[in-house]
N, C-alpha and C positions, 0 to 999 in steps of 0.2 A: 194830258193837255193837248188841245187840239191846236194846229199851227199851220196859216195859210197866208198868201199873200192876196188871190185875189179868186173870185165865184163867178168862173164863166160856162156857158150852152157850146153844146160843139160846135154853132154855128159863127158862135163869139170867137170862139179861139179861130177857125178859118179866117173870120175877117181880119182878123189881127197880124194873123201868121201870114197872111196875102200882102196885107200893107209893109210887115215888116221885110218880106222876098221880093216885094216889087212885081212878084205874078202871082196868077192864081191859083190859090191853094183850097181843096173842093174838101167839105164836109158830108160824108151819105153816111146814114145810118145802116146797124146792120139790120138783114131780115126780120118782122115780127114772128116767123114762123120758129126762126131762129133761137130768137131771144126767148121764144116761149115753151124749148127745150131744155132752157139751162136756167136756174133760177137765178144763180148772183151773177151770169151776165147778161139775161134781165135787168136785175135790179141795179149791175153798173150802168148800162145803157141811162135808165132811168136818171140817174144823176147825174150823169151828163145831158139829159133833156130838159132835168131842172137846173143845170149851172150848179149842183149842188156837191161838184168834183170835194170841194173844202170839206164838206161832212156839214157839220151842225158849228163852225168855227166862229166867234163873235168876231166878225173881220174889225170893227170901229173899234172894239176894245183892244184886239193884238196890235194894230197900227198903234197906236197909246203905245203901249205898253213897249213895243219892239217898233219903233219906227223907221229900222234901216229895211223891211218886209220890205218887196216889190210887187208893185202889180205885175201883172202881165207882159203888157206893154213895156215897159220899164226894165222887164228882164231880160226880154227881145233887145232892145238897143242897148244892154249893155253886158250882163255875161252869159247871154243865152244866142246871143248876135253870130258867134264861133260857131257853136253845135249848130245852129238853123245853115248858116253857109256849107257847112261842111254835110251837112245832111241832106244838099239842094246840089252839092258838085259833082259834074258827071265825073263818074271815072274814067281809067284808059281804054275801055272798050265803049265809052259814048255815052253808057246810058248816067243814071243816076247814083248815087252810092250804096243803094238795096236800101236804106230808110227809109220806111213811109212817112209820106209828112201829109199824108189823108185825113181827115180828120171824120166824123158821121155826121146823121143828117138831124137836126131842131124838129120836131114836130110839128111849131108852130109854121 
């Protein structure tokens, strides 16, 4: 069974994750030269350029079926809200907390 809440582009998730930090949160993809030494992360790259993170998941039918799913958005403002601030808080030496909160670059 495949089980998702929502099928976003990396480019989706930055704006989302920008809106939800209140600054800007930058998507770049990795190298094509890169991607064209490794085959499945290639081919994850690729499903992240089609939003296709979820797999092949009938999103209309799990919402039915399981309607407490969250989109995106929805997980950000409510228990995903913690992990993003915490993951955005400089530490005691200034910088950020080593998490990237980078996301890659849409093709389009």
């Amino acid at each position: 069974m495949e089980i998702a809440g929502d099928a976003l582009t990396g480019k989706a998730l930055a704006e989302r994750l920008t809106r939800a930090a209140g600054r800007p949160i930058s998507y770049s993809r990795l190298p094509t030269t890169l991607l064209s030494q490794d085959d499945v992360v290639g081919k994850l790259a690729a499903l992240v350029d089609d939003g296709r993170l979820a797999g092949n998941a009938d999103l209309d039918a799990l919402r039915a079926e399981f309607p407490f799913l969250l989109r995106f958005d929805r997980w950000l403002a409510g228990p995903g809200a913690g992990l993003l601030d915490e993951a955005l808080r400089p530490t005691d030496a200034g910088t950020r907390s080593g998490r990237s909160v980078r996301c890659s670059h849409d093709p389009v």
